[in-house]
LUMMAR-329367 format. One record per residue (C-alpha): residue number from 1; z, x, y. Coordinates in steps of 0.5 Angstrom, whole numbers. Layout:
! residues N
> NUM|Z|X|Y
...
! end
This chain:
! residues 268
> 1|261|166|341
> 2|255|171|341
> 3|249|169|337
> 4|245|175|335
> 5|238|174|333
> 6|236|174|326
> 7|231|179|327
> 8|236|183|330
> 9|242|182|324
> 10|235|185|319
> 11|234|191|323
> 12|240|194|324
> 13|242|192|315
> 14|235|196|315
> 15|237|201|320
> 16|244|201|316
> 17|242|202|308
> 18|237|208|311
> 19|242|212|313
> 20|246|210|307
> 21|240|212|302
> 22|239|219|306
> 23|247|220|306
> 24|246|219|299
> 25|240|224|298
> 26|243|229|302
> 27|249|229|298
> 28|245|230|292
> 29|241|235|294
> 30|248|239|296
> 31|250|237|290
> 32|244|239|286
> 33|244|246|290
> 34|251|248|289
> 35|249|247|281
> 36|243|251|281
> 37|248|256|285
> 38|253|256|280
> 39|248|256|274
> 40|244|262|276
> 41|250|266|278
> 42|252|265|270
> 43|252|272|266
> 44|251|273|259
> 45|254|278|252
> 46|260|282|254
> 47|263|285|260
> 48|261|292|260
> 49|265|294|266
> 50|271|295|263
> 51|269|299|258
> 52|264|303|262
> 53|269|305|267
> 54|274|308|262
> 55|269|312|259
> 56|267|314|265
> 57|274|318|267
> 58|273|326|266
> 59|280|327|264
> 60|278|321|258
> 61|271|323|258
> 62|273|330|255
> 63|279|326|250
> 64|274|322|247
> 65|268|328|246
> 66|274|332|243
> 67|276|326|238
> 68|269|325|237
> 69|270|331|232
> 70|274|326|227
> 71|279|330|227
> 72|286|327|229
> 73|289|330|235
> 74|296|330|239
> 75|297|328|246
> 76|299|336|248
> 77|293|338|245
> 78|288|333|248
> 79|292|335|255
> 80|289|342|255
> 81|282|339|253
> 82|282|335|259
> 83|286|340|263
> 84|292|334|266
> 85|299|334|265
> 86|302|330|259
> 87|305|326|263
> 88|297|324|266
> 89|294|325|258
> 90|300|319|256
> 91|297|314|262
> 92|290|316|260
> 93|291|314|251
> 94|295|308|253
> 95|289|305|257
> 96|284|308|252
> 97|288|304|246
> 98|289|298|250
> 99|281|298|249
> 100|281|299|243
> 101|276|306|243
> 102|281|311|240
> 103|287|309|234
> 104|294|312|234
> 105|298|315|227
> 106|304|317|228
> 107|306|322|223
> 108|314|324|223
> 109|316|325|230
> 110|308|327|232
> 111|302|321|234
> 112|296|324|233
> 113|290|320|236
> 114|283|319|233
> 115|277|315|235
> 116|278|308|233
> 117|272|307|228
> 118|264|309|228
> 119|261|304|233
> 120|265|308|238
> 121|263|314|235
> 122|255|312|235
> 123|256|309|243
> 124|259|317|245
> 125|253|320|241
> 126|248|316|245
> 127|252|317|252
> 128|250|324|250
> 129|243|323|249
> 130|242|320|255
> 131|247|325|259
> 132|242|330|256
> 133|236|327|258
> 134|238|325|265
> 135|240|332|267
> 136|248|332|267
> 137|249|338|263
> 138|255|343|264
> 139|255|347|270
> 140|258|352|265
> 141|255|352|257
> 142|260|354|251
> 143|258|359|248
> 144|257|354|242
> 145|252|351|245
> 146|247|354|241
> 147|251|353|234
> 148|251|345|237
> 149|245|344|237
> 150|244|348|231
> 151|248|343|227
> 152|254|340|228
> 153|259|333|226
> 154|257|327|229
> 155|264|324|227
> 156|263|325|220
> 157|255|325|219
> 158|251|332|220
> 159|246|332|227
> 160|242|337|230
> 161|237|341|228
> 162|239|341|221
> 163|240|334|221
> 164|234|331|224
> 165|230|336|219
> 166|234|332|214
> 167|231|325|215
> 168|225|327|217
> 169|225|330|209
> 170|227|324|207
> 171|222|320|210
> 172|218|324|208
> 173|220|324|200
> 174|220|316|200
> 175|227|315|200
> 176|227|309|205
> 177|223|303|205
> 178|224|300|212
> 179|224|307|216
> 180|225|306|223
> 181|230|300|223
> 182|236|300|226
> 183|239|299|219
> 184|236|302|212
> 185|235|301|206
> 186|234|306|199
> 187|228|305|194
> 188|229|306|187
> 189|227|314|189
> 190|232|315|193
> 191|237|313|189
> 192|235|318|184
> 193|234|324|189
> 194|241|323|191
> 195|243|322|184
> 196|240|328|183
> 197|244|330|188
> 198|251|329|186
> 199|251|322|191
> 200|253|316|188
> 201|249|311|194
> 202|250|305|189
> 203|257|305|190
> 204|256|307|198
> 205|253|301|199
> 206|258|297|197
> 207|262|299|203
> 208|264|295|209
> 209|262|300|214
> 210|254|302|215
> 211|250|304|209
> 212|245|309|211
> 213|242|307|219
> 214|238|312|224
> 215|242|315|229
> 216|238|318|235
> 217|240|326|236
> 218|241|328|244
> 219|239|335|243
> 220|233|334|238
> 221|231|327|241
> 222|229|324|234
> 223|234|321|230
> 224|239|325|224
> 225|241|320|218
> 226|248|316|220
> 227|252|311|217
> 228|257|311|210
> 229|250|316|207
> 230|251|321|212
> 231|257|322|211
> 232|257|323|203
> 233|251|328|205
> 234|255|332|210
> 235|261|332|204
> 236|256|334|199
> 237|254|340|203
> 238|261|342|203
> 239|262|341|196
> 240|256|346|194
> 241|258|351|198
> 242|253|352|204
> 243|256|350|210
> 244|263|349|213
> 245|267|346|219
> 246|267|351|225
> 247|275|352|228
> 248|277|347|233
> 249|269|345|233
> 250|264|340|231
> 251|260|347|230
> 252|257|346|222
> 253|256|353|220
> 254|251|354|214
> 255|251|360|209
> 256|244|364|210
> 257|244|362|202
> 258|247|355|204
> 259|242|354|209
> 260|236|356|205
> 261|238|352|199
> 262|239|346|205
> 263|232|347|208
> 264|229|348|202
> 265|231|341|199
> 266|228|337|204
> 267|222|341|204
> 268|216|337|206
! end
């Protein structure tokens, strides 16, 4: 029998939980850094790519500007827009339902297309916005280009320069008292300057969608007035007569006494 000396069996016990603690030390700072690895690589809010990637088509960039007139199309029509085959412009609609960005109404043996609602509408005015502001213009400007700017339909609001002289003269007036939030509220003023008006904005506010919120115009750079507000103020204009819808576009053709009666009620 081989007698080991007890001061020998101590240092090896010593050497041995050492390397037992350093192990474990080790092991837990592996663990520790695959943690902090898989936390950082943590991402927060939605998943934008997707969607980023569907509107960055040009055939569905082109379909999506088009129904951003808010007038329901078919597909043969949004084919010639986008300059593809039907077969193509089928494939096309099918990824855009799938997201959600455009809606379907059959119609007898016709699905006509629109877009799905006004937050997607806001997000393509906005891509406008920023479009412009980068330079990414048409190589070859429509011929309508200056009627657009003038004033045209942003879904169902008025925008342009008529537009944002529209909500420049309300502020103006005092009909907002939070102006320039993301969504507004009406005084007592400008509850009576739109009941003068013929608008009924009480009843408007009752509504699910957007009451009344600024929306940044891309050719003006300053904001025109959006939401469920803007669109009875639009339809109002139409009613009495000073402007109406252009064919096949979201140019707004006022009246030269349609657009001084216009420009004189949000007079400063």
């Amino acid at each position: 029998m081989v007698v080991i000396p007890v001061g020998q069996m101590v240092g090896r016990y010593t050497l041995q939980m050492l390397r037992r603690r350093t192990n474990h030390r080790r092991s837990g700072l592996v663990y520790h850094a695959r943690m902090t690895t898989s936390t950082s690589t943590l991402k927060d809010g939605p998943h934008i790519a997707r969607i980023a990637a569907l509107i960055g088509d040009h055939a569905r960039a082109e379909v999506l500007t088009a129904l951003l007139a808010d007038r329901a199309m078919t597909a043969t029509e949004l084919a010639d827009v986008a300059g593809v085959s039907k077969a193509t412009i089928s494939a096309h609609l099918a990824k855009l339902l799938d997201a959600n960005l455009i809606a379907v109404e059959p119609q007898g043996r016709h699905r006509y297309f629109r877009l799905a609602n006004h937050d997607v509408a806001h997000l393509l005015e906005s891509l406008m916005g920023v479009a412009f502001r980068s330079g990414a213009v048409r190589l070859r400007g429509s011929p309508r280009e200056p009627a657009l700017r003038k004033a045209r339909v942003c879904y169902d609001h008025l925008a342009g320069e008529l537009g944002v002289l529209a909500f420049d003269g309300l502020q103006h007036k005092g009909v907002f008292n939070n102006a320039p939030q993301r969504e507004l509220e009406l005084t007592e003023t400008g509850q009576i300057w739109f009941k003068a008006l013929g608008v009924d904005a009480v009843a408007l506010s009752g509504q699910r969608r957007c009451f009344c919120r600024p929306c940044l115009d891309w050719g003006e750079r300053r904001s025109h007035l959006a939401g469920a507000l803007g669109a009875a103020l639009l339809s109002r204009v139409y009613e009495l007569g000073w402007a109406r819808r252009a064919k096949d576009s979201r140019v707004v053709q006022f009246t030269e006494p349609g657009e001084y009666a216009f420009r004189s009620l949000f007079a400063r």
